[in-house]
C-alpha positions as CSV (number, residue, x, y, z in Angstrom):
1,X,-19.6,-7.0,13.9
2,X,-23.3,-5.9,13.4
3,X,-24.2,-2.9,15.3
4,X,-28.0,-1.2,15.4
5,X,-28.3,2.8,16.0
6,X,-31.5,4.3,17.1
7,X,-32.3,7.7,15.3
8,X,-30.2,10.2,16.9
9,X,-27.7,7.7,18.0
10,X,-23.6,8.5,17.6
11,X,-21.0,6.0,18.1
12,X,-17.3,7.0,18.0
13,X,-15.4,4.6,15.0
14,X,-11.4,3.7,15.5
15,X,-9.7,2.6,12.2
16,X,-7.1,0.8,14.5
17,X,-3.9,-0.4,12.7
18,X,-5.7,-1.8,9.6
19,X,-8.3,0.9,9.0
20,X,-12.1,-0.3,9.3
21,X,-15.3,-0.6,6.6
22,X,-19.0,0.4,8.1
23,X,-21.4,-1.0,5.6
24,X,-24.7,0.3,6.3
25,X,-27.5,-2.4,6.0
26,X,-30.7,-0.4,7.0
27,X,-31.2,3.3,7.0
28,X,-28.8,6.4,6.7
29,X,-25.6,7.0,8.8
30,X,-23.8,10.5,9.3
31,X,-19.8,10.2,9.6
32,X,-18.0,12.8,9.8
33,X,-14.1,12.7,10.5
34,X,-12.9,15.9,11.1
35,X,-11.9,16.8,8.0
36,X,-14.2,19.2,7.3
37,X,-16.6,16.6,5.3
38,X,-19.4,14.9,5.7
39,X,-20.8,11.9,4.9
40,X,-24.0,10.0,4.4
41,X,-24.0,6.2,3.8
42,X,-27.0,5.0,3.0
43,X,-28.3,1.5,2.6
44,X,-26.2,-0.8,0.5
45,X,-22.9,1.3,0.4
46,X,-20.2,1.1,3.0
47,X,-17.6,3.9,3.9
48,X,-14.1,2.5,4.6
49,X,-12.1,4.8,7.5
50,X,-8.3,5.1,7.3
51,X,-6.0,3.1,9.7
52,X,-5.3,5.3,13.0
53,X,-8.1,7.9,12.1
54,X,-11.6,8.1,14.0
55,X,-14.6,9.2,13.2
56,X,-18.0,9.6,14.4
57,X,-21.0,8.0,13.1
58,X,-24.7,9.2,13.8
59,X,-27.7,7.3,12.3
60,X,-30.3,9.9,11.0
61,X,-32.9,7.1,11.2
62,X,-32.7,3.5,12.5
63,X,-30.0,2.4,10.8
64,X,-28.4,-0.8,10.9
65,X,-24.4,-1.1,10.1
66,X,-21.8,-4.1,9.7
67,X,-18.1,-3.0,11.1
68,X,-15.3,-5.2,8.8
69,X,-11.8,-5.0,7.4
70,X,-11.9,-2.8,4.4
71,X,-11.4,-4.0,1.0
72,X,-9.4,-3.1,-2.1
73,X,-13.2,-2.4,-3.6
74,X,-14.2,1.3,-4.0
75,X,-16.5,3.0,-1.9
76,X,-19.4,4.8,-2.1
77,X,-20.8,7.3,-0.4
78,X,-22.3,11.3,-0.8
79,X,-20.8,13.9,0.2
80,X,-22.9,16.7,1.9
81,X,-20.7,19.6,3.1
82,X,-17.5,20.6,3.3
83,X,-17.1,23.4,6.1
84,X,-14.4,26.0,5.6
């Protein structure tokens, strides 16, 4: 599923019983899933979310994402802060 997020934007991700991929296809995307992490994905990478967690996803510009099945592929994706 293609899904477009206007700067500022959050959307709420469910990993469901198979766990989810967001591929980012335009822009920058915050996710953060409570684990005292955060993430940006930017164009071109993907970040794949466990099955049964949730995360939220914020697009720091436009941003453009594909939701899929994950993949036994890596990941890749910065890490920006880890909160204590």
């Amino acid at each position: 599923m293609k899904c477009c997020l206007g700067k500022g934007e959050l959307t709420q991700l469910t990993g469901g019983r198979r766990g989810l991929r967001l591929r980012c296809l335009k822009g920058t995307i915050w996710v953060t899933t409570g684990d005292g992490v955060d993430y940006l994905v930017q164009q071109g990478n993907s970040f794949d979310l466990k099955a049964g967690a949730t995360a939220l996803a914020e697009a720091l510009d436009t941003a453009e994402m594909r939701l899929e099945a994950p993949s036994h592929e890596g990941t890749i994706i910065a890490q920006v802060a880890v909160h204590p």
